[in-house]
C-alpha positions as CSV (number, residue, x, y, z in Angstrom):
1,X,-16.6,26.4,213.3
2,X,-16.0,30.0,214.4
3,X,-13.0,31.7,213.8
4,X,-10.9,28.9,212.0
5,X,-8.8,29.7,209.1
6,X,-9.0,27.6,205.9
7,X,-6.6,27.9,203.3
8,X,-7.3,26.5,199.9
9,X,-4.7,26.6,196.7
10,X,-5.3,26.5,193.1
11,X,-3.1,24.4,191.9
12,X,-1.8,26.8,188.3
13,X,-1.2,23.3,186.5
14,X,-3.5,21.0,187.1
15,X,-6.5,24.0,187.7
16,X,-7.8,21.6,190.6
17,X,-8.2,23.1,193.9
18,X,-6.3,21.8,196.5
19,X,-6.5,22.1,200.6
20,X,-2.7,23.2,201.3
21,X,-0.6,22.2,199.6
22,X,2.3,22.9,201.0
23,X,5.3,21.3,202.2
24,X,4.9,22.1,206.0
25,X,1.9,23.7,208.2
26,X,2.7,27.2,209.1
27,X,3.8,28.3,212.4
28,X,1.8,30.0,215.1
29,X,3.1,33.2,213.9
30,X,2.8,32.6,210.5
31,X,-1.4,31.7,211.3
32,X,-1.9,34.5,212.9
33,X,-0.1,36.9,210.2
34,X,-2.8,35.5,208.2
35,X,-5.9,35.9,210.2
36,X,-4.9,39.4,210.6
37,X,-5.6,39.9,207.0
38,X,-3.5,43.1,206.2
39,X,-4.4,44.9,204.3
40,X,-8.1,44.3,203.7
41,X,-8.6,44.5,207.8
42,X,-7.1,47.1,210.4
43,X,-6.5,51.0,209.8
44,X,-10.2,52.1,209.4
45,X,-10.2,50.4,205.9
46,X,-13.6,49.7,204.9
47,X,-13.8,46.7,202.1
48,X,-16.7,47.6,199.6
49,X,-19.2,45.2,200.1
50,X,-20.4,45.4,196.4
51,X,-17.0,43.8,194.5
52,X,-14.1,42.1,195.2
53,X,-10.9,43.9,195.3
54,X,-7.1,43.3,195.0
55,X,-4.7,43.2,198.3
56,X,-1.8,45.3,196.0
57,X,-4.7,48.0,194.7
58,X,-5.9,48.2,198.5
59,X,-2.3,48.5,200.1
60,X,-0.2,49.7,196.8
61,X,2.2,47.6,195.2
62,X,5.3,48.9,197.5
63,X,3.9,48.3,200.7
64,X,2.2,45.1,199.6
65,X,5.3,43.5,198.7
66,X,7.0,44.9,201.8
67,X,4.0,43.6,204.3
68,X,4.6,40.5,206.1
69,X,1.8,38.9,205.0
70,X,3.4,38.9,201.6
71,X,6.1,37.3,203.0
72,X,4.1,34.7,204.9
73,X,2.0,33.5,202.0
74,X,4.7,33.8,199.4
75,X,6.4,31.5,201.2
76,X,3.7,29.2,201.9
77,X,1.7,29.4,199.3
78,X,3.3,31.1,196.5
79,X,1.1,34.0,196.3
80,X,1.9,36.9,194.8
81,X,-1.8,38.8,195.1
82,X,-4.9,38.2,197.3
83,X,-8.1,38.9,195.9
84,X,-10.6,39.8,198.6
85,X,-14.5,39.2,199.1
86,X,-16.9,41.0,202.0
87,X,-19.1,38.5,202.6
88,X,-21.2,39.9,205.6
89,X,-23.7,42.7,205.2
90,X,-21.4,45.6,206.6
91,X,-23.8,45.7,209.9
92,X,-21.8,45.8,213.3
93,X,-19.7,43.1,214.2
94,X,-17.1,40.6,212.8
95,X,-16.1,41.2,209.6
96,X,-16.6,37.9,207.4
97,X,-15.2,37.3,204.2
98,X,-12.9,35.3,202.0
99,X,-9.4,35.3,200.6
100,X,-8.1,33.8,196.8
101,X,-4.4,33.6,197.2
102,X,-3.6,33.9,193.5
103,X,-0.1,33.1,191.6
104,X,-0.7,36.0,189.3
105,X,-0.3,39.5,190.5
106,X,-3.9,40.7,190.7
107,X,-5.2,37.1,189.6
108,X,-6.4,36.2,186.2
109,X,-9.3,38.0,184.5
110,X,-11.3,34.7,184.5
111,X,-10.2,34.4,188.5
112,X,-11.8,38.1,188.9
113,X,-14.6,37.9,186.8
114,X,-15.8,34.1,188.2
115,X,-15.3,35.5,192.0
116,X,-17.4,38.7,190.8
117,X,-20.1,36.3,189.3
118,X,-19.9,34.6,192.7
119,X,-19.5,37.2,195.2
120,X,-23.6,38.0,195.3
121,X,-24.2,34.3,195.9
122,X,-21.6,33.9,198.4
123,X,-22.9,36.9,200.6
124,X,-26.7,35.4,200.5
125,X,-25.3,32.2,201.7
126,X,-23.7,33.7,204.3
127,X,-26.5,35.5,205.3
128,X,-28.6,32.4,204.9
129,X,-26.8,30.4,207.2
130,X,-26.5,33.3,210.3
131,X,-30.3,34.1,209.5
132,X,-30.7,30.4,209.9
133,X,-28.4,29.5,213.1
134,X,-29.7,33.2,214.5
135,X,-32.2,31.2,216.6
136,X,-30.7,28.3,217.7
137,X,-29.0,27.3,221.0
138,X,-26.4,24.8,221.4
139,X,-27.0,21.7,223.3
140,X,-25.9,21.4,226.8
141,X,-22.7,20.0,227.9
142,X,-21.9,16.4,228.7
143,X,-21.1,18.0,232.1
144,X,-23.8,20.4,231.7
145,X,-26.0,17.2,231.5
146,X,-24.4,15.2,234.3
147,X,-25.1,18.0,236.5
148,X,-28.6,18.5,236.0
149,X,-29.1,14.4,236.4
């Protein structure tokens, strides 16, 4: 499943977690807004790989709330922060991580300090799983197959 987004919501009420629960899926535009992942991607920013940080600290307040990922989420979502985790091991290559949308500006202190408990355990998972898919191949095509036969 490379490259797909998944968006997950806490829901501030019930404290479930929810897979999107919004009202409508978002546009083309609106998915790719998101994958861009302003501000923790793009501009020579380099996301610490030791702690997670806040998308308002990283971009400032202003220029968060003026981004159009703001806008984007906010409207789908209800976010008013994004609280970012590095989850590769900074080597070459695609950045991988993970985005909270949060309902707080900055999210909660428990929200921080459960994703900081988490964050080291999440990156060794990652890990885990490339280290462990590293050497395999995929299986051939159906037409791949038909061909050989």
């Amino acid at each position: 499943m490379q490259g797909a987004t998944a968006l997950l919501c806490k829901a501030a009420s019930a404290g479930g977690v929810t897979a999107w629960p919004v009202t409508r899926l978002p546009t083309a535009r609106q998915l790719a807004c998101i994958r861009r992942g302003y501000p923790f991607v793009g501009a020579g920013r380099a996301i610490p790989l030791d702690r997670p940080v806040v998308a308002s600290r990283v971009a400032g307040e202003g220029p968060w709330h003026d981004s159009e990922a703001y806008a984007v989420t906010a409207e789908l979502l209800g976010t008013r922060d994004v609280i970012g985790l590095r989850l590769d091991d900074g080597s070459p290559g695609p950045v991988r991580g993970l985005l909270v949308h949060c309902a707080d500006r900055g999210g909660t202190r428990r929200e921080r300090a459960c994703l900081g408990r988490m964050h080291p355990l999440l990156r060794a998972w990652t890990g885990t799983r490339r280290c462990c898919g590293a050497g395999r191949t995929r299986p051939p095509s159906s037409r791949a197959r038909a061909a050989a036969a």
